[in-house]
Biopython code that builds the backbone (N, CA, C, O; Angstrom):
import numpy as np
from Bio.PDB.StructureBuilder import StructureBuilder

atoms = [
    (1, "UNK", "N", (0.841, -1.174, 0.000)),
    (1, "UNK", "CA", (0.000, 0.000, 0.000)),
    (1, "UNK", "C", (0.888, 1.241, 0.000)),
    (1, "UNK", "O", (1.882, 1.294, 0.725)),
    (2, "UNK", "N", (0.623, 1.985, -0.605)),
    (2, "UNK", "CA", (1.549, 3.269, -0.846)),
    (2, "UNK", "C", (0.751, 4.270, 0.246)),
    (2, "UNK", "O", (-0.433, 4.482, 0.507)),
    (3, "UNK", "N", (2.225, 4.840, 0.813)),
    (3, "UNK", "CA", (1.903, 6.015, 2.009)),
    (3, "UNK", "C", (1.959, 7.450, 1.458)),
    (3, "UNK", "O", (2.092, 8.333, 2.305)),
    (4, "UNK", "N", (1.880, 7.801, 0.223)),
    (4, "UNK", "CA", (1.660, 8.673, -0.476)),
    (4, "UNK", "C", (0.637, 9.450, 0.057)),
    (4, "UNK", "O", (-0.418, 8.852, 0.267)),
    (5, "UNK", "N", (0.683, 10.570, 0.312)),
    (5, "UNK", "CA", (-0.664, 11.395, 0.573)),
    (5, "UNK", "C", (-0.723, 12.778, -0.356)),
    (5, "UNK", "O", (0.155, 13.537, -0.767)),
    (6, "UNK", "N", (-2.179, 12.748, -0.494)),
    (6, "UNK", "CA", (-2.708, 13.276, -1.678)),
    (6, "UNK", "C", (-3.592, 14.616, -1.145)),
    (6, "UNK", "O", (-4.770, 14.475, -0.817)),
    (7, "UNK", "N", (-2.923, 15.915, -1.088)),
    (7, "UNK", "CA", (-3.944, 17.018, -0.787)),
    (7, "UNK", "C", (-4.417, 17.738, -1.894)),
    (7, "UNK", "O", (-3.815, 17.912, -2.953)),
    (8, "UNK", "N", (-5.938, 18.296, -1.473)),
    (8, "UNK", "CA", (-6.658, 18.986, -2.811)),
    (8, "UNK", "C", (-7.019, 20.037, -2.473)),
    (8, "UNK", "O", (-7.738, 20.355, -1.526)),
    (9, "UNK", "N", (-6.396, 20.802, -3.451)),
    (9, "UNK", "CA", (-6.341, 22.251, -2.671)),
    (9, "UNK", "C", (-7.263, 23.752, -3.371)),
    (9, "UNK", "O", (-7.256, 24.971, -3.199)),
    (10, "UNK", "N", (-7.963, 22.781, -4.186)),
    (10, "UNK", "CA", (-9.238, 23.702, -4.887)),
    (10, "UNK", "C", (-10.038, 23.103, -5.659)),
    (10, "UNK", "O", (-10.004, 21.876, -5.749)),
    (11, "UNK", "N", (-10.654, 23.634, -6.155)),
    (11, "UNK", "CA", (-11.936, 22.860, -6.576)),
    (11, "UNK", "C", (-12.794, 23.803, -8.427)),
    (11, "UNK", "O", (-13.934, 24.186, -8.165)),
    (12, "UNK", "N", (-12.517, 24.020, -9.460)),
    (12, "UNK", "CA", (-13.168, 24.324, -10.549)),
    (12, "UNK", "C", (-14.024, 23.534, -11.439)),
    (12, "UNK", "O", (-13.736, 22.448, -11.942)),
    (13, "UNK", "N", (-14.736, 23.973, -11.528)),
    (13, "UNK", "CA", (-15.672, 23.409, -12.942)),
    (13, "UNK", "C", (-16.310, 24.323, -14.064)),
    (13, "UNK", "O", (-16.202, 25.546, -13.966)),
    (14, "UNK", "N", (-17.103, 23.631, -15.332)),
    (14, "UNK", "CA", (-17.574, 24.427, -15.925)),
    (14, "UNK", "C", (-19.138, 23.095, -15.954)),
    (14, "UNK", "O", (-19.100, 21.877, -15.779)),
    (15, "UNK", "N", (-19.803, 23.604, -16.116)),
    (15, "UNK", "CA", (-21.255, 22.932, -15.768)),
    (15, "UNK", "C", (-22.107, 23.415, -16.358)),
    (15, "UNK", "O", (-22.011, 24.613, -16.621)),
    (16, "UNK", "N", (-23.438, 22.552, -16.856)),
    (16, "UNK", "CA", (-24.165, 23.549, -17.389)),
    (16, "UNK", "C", (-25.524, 24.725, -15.932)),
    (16, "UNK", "O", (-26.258, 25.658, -16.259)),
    (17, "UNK", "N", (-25.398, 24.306, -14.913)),
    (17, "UNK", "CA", (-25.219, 24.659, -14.070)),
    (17, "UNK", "C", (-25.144, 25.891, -13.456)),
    (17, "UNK", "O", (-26.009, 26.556, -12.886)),
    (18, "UNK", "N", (-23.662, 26.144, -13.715)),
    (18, "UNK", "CA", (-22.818, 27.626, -13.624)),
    (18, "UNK", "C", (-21.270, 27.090, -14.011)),
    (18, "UNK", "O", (-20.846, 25.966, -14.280)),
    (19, "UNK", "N", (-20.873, 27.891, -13.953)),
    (19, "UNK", "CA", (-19.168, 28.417, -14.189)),
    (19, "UNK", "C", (-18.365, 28.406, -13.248)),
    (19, "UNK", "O", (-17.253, 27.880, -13.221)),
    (20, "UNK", "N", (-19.061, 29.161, -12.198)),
    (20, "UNK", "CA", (-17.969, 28.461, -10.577)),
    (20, "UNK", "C", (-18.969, 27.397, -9.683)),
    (20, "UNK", "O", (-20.067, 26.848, -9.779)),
    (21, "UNK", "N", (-17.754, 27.500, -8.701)),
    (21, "UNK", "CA", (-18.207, 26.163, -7.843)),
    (21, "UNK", "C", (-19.465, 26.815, -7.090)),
    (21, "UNK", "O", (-20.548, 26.230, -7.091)),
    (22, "UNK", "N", (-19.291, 27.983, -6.480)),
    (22, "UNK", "CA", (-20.580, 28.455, -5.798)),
    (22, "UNK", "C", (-21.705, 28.790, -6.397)),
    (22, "UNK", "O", (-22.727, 28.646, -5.725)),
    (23, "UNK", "N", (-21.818, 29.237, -7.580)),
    (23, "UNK", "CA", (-23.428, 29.332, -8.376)),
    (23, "UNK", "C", (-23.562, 27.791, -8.949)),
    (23, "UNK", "O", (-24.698, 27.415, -9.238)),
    (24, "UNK", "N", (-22.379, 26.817, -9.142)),
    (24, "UNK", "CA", (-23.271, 25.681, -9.535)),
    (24, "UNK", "C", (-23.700, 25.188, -8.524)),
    (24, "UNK", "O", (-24.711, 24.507, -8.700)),
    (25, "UNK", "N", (-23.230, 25.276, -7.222)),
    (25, "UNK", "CA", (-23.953, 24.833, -6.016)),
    (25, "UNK", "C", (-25.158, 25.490, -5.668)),
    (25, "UNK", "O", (-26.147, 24.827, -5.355)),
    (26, "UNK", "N", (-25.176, 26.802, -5.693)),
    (26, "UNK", "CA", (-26.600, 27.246, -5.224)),
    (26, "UNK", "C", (-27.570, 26.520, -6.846)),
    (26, "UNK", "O", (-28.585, 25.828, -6.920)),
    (27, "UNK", "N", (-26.909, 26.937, -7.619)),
    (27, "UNK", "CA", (-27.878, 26.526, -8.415)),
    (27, "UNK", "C", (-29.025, 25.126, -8.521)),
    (27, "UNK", "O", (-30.219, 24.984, -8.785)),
    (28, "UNK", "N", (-27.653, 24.076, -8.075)),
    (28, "UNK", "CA", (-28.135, 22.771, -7.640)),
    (28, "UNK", "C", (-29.454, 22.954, -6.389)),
    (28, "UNK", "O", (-30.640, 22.632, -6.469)),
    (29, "UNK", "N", (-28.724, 23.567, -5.312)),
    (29, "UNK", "CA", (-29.918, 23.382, -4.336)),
    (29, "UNK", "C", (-31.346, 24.025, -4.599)),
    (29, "UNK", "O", (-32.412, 23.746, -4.050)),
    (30, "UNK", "N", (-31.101, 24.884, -5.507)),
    (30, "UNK", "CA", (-32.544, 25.898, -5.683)),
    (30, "UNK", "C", (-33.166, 24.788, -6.956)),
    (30, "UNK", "O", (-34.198, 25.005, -7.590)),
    (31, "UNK", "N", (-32.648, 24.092, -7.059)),
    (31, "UNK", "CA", (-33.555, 22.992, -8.170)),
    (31, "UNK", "C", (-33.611, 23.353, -9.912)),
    (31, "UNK", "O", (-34.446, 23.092, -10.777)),
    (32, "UNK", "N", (-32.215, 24.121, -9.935)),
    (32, "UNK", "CA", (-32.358, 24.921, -11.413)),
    (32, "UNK", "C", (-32.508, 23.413, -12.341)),
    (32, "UNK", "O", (-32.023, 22.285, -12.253)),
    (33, "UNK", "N", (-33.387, 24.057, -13.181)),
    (33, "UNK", "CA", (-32.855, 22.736, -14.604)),
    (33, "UNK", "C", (-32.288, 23.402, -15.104)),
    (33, "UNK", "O", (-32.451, 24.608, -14.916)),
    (34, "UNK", "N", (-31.224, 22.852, -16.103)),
    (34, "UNK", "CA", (-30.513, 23.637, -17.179)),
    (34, "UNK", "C", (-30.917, 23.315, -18.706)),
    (34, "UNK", "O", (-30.757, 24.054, -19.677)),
    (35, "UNK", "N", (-31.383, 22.252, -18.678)),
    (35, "UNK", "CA", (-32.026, 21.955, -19.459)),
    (35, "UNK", "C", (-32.469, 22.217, -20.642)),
    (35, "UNK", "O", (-33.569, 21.662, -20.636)),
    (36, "UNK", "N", (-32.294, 22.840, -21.951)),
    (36, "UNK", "CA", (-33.417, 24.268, -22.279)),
    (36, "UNK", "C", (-32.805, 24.336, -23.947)),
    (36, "UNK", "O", (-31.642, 24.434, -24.339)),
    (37, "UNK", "N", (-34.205, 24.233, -24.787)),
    (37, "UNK", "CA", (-33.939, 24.182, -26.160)),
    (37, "UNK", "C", (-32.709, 24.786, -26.351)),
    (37, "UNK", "O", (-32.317, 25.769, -25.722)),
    (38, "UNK", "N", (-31.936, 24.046, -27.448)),
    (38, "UNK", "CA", (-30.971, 24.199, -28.549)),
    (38, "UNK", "C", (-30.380, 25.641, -29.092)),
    (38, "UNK", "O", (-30.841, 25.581, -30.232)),
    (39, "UNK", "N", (-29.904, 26.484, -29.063)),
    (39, "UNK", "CA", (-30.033, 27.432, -29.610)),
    (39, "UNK", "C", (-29.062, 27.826, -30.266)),
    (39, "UNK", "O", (-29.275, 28.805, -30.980)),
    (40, "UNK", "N", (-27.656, 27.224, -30.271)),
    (40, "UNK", "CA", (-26.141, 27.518, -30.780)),
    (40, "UNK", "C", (-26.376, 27.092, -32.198)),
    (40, "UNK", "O", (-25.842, 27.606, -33.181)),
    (41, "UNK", "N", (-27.244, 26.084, -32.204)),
    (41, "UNK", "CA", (-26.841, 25.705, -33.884)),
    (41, "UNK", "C", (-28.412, 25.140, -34.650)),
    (41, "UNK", "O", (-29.339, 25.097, -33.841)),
    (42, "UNK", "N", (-28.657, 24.848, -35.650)),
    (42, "UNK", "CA", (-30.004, 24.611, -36.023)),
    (42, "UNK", "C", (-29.925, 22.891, -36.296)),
    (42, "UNK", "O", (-29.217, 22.144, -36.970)),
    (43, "UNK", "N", (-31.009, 22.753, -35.419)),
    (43, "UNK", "CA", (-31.541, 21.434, -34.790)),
    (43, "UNK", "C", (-32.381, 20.811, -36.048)),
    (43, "UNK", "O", (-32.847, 19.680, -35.914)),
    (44, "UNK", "N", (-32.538, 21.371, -36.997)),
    (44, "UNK", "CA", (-33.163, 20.621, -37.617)),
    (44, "UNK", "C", (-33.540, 19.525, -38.367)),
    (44, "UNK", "O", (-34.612, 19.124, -38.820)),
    (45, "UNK", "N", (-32.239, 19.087, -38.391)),
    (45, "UNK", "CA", (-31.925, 17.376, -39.121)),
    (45, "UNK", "C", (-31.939, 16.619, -37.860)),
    (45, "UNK", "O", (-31.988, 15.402, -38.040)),
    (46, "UNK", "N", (-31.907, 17.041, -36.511)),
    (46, "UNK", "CA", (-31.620, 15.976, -35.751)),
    (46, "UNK", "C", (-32.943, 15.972, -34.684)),
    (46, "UNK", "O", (-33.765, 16.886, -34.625)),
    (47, "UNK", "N", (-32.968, 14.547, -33.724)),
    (47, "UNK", "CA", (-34.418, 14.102, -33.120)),
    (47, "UNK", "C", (-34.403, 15.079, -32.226)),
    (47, "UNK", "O", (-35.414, 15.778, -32.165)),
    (48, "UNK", "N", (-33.204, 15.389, -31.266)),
    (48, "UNK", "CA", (-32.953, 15.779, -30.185)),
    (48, "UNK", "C", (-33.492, 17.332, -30.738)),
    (48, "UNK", "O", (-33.537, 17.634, -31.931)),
    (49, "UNK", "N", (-33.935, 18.351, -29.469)),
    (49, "UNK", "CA", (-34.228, 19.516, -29.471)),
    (49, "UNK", "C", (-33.667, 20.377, -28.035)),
    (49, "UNK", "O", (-33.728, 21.596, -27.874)),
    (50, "UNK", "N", (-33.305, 19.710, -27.400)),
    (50, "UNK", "CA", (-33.147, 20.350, -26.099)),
    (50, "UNK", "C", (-31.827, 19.533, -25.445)),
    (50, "UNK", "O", (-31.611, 18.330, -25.590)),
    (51, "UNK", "N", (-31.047, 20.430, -24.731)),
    (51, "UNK", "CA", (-29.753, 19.873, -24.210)),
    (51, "UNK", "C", (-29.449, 20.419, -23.189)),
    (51, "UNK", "O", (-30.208, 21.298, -22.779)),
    (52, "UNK", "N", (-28.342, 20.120, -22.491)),
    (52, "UNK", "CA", (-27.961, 21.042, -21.035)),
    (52, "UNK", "C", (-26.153, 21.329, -21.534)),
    (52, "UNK", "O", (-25.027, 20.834, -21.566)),
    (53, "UNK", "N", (-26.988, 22.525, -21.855)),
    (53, "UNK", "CA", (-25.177, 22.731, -23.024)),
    (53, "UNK", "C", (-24.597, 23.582, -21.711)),
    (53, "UNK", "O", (-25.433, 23.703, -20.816)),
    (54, "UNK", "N", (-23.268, 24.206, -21.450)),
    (54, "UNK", "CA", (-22.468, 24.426, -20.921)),
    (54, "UNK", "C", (-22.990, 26.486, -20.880)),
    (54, "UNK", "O", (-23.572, 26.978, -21.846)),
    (55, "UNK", "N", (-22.646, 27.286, -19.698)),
    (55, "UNK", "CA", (-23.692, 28.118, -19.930)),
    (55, "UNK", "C", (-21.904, 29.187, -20.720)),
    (55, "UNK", "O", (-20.739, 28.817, -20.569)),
    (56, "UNK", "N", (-22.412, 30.514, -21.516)),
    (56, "UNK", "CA", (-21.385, 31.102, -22.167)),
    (56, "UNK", "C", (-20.202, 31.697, -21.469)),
    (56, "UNK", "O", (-20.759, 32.184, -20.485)),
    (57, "UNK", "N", (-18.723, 32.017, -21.320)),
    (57, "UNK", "CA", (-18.063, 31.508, -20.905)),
    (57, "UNK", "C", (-16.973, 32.513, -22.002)),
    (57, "UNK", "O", (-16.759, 32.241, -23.184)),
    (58, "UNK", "N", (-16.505, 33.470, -21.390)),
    (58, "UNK", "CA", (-15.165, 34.680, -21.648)),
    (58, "UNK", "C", (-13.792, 33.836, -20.878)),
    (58, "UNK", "O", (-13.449, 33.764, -19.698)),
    (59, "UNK", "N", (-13.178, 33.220, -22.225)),
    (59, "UNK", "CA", (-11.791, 32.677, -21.822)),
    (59, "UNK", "C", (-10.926, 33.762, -21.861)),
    (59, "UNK", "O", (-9.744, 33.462, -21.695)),
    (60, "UNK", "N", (-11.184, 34.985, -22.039)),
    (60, "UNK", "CA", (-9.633, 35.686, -22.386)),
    (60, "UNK", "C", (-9.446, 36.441, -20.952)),
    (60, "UNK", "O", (-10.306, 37.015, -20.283)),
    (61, "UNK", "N", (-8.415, 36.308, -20.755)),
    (61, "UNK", "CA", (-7.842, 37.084, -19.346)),
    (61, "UNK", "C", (-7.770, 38.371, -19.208)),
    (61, "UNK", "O", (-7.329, 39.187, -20.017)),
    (62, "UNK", "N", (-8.259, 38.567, -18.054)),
    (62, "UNK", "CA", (-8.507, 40.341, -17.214)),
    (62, "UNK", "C", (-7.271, 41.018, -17.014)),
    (62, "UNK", "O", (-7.256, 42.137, -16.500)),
]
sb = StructureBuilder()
sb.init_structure("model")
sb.init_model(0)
sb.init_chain("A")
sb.init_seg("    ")
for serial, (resi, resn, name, xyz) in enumerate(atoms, 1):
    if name == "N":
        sb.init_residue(resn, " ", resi, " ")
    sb.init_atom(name, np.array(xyz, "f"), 0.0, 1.0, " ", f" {name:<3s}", serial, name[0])
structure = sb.get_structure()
């Protein structure tokens, strides 16, 4: 057994949810769905209409 110890020292995500850890958490407890027609691209060849896509999201640095 390895005596290796392993600390974690933060916590990020991207979710459809929210973007940080604290609005995807409140979000979770307040019962959000994310749920919610298609709108990035046109759905129209395909069955699906609704997804829990990832919410929009500024990568460039401050």
């Amino acid at each position: 057994m390895s005596t290796r110890r392993v600390v974690i020292t933060g916590l990020g995500l991207l979710s459809p949810m929210g973007n940080e850890v604290e609005s995807s958490w409140n979000n979770l407890l307040s019962g959000m769905n994310p749920v919610k027609a298609i709108q990035y691209f046109d759905t129209t060849d395909f069955d699906t209409k609704f997804a829990a896509s990832l919410l929009p999201l500024n990568l460039r640095s401050t």
